[in-house]
N, C-alpha and C positions, 0 to 999 in steps of 0.2 A: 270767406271765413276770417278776414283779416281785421282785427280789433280795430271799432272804432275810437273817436275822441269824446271822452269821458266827463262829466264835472269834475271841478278843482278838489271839489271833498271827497274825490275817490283815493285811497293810501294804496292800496295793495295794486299789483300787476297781473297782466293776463293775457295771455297773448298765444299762439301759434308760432313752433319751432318744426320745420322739414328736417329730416337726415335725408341726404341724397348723397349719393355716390353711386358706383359701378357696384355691380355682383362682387359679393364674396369681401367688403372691405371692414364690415364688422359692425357694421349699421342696428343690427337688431341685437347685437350684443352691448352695445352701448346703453340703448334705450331701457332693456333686461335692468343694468347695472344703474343705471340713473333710479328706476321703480324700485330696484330691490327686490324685484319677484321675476319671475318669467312672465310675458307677455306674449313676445314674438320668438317663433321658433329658429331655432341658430342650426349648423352645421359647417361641414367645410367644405358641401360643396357648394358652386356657385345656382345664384337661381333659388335658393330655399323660400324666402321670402318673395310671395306673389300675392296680397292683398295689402292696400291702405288697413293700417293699425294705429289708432290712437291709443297713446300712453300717456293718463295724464297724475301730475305730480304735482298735490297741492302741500304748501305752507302756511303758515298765520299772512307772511308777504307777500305772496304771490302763488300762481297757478297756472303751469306750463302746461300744454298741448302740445304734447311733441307728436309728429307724424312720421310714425315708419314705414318706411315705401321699398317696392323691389327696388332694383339693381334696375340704371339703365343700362342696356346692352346693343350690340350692334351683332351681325350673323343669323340672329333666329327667325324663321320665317313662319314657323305656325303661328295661327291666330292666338295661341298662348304668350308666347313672346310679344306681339303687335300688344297684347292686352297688357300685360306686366309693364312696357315704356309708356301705353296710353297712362295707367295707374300714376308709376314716377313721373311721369312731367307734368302732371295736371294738381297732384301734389304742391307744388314749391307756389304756385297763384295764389296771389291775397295772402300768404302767412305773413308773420311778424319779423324771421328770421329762418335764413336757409343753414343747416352744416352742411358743409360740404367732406363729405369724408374719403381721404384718399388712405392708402396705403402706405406708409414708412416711405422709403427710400424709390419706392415707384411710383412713375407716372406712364398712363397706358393711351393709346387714342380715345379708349371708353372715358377716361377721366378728360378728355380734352374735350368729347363730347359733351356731358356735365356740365363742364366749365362755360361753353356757347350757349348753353341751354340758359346756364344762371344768369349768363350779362344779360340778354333779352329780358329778364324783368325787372324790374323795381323795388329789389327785398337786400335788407343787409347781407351781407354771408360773412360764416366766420370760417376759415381753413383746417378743419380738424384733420389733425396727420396721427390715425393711427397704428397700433400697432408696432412703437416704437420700444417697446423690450426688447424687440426682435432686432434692433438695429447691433450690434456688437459696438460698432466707432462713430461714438453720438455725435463726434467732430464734423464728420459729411454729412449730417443731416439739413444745416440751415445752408451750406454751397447748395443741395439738392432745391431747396424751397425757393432760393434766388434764381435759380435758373429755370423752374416751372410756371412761378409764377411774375416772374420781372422783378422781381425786387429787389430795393437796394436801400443798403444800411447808411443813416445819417451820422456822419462823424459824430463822435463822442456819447452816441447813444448808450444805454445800459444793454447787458450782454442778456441773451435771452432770444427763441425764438420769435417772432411777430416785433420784439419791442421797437418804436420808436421807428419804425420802415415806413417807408416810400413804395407808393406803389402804381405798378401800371392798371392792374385791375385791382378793383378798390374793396378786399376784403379789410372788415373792421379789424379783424385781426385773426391771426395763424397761432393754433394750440396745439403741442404736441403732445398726445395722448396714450392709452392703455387702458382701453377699455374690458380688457380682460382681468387685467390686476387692479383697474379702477386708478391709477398715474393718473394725475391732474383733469381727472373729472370734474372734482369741485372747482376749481379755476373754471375750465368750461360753462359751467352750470350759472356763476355767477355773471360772466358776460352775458350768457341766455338773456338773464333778468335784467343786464342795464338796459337791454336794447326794446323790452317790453312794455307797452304802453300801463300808463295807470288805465284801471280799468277793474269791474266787480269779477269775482268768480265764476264760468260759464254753467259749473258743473258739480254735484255735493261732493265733498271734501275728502268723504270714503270710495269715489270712484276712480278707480284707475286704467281702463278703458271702455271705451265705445261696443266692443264686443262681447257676444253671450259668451257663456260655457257654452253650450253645444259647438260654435267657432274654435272656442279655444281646445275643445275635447278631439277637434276632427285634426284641428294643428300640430297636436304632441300624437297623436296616431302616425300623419306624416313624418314629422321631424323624426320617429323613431326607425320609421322604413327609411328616410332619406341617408339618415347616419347608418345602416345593417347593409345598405344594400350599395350594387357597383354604382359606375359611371353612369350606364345608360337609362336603367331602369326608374328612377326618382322622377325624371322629366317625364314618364311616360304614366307616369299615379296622381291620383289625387280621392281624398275621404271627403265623405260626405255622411252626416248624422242622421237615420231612419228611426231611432228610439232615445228620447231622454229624458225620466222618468225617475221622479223620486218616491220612494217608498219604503216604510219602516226603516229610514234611516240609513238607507242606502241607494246611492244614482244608480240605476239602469241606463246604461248605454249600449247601443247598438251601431257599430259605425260599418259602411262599407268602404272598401280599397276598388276604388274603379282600376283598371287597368288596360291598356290598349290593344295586346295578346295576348293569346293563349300562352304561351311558353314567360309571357311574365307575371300571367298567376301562377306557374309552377316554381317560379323563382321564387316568391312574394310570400309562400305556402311553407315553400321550404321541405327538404325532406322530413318525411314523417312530419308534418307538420312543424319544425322546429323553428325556423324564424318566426313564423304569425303568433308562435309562442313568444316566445321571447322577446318581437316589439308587444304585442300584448301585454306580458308581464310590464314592462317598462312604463308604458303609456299608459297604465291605470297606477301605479306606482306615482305618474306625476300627478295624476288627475287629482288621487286623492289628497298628493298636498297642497298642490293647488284651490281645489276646491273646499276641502278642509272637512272630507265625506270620505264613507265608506263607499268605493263602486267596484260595479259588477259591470265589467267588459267583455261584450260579444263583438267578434271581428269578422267578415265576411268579405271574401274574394270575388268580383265579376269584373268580365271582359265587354269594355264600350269601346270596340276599334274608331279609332283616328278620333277619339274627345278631344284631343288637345288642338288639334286642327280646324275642328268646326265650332266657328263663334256661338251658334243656339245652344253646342249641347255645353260652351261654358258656362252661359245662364244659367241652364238650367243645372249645373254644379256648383253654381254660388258665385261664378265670379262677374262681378256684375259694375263692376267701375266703382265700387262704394267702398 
């Protein structure tokens, strides 16, 4: 999918941007904040994001493909997990540019992982370090970056994190970011575009991903159980769309919450029903401003022991390497 080389009378750019990192470093809340809309579903816990998601963000200049991918991870042994690392590493092939997104002031063996994964190919990277409101003493931030990543400051260089460094592995350059307050996004955003080839627009101008509403209607279902609900339960769910349906003016949807036991649709349910309400309420609440529609959401609870285990029944829940 990597832009190729253009005529000389091409002005504008276009190209493929990866976000890759480990679980939980703020990957789909970047991409969110780059669009200016919700795309990809966010939480806090790790793992939320498990499908390839294009977000794409056109200008009169230029026209990013940015690819939001899971979290690579290491520990998971169900065929959900093997699926999610097949997703993110197959990712970063052929793009224009890799972020590599770590966490502030950490570095984990998952990010070291990452890091081995990205020298094996042939794609710029640029070091996104976010999360850095969180740092309290912004002084230990660039000793942390020299010690994770080898680098070292040229006498006399300008002060700043990335400027003007030497390096053992050869990112273009390290940004320190806030993608929740949006902190040096646009910085970010303009390196994207130096590194992108001249090249026409892949895709009309009013498109900002790859995916239907109904993907997007089954995503804010999750995200809303993923955020209501404990530790265990999120990894053991997944929605899938059985009715989507416009009429007089209003979306019918119908989505199901697969589940893996009994006792985690009783959770999922809630007493008296009061969760399946209340992510209900919530996740038509997004739909409709996302969608920019009046909807009517039906939510329904069944039990498919061990989905997340067996590769057929993730096909046939959607996840399909695409």
């Amino acid at each position: 999918m990597k832009s190729t080389d253009q005529p000389n009378n091409i002005t504008s750019r276009c190209g493929y941007a990866a976000i890759i990192g480990r679980p939980n470093v703020g990957k789909s809340t970047l991409l969110n904040h780059i669009l200016g809309q919700k795309i990809s579903i966010t939480s806090r816990r790790p793992q939320t994001t498990r499908h390839r998601i294009l977000g794409i963000k056109t200008t009169p200049e230029a026209q990013v493909i940015y690819v939001d991918t899971p979290g690579l991870h290491r520990g998971g042994k169900r065929a959900m997990n093997r699926y999610m690392n097949r997703v993110a590493a197959s990712s970063i092939k052929d793009v224009d540019v890799a972020l590599f997104v770590v966490e502030g002031l950490r570095w984990t063996p998952e990010d070291q992982d990452v890091l081995e994964r990205l020298k094996k190919e042939n794609v710029p990277v640029i070091l996104v370090v976010n999360k850095v409101d969180k740092i309290t003493d912004k002084e230990t931030l660039l000793p942390h970056l020299q010690k994770v990543s080898g680098y070292m400051r040229r006498a006399g260089c300008p002060s700043g994190v990335g400027a003007g460094m030497r390096e053992n592995h050869d990112f273009v350059q390290i940004i320190p970011i806030s993608a929740r307050h949006g902190t040096n996004v646009e910085a970010l955003e303009q390196e994207i575009l130096r590194l992108l080839p001249l090249a026409p627009h892949m895709y009309p101008e009013d498109q900002v991903t790859n995916r239907s509403e109904r993907f997007l209607a089954a995503e804010l279902v999750r995200e809303k159980l993923t955020r209501r609900l404990g530790q265990e339960v999120p990894h053991s769910l997944t929605v899938s769309i059985e009715q989507f349906s416009a009429e007089a003016g209003i979306i019918n949807i119908t989505a199901l919450i697969w589940v893996e036991k009994p006792g985690q649709k009783s959770i999922v349910i809630g007493k008296d029903g009061g969760v399946l309400k209340e992510v209900g309420t919530q996740a038509r609440q997004d739909m409709e401003r996302i969608f920019d529609n009046k909807v009517f959401l039906t939510l329904w609870v069944k039990v498919k022991e061990g989905w997340s285990e067996d590769e057929r029944a993730l096909r046939s829940l959607g996840y399909d390497d695409t």
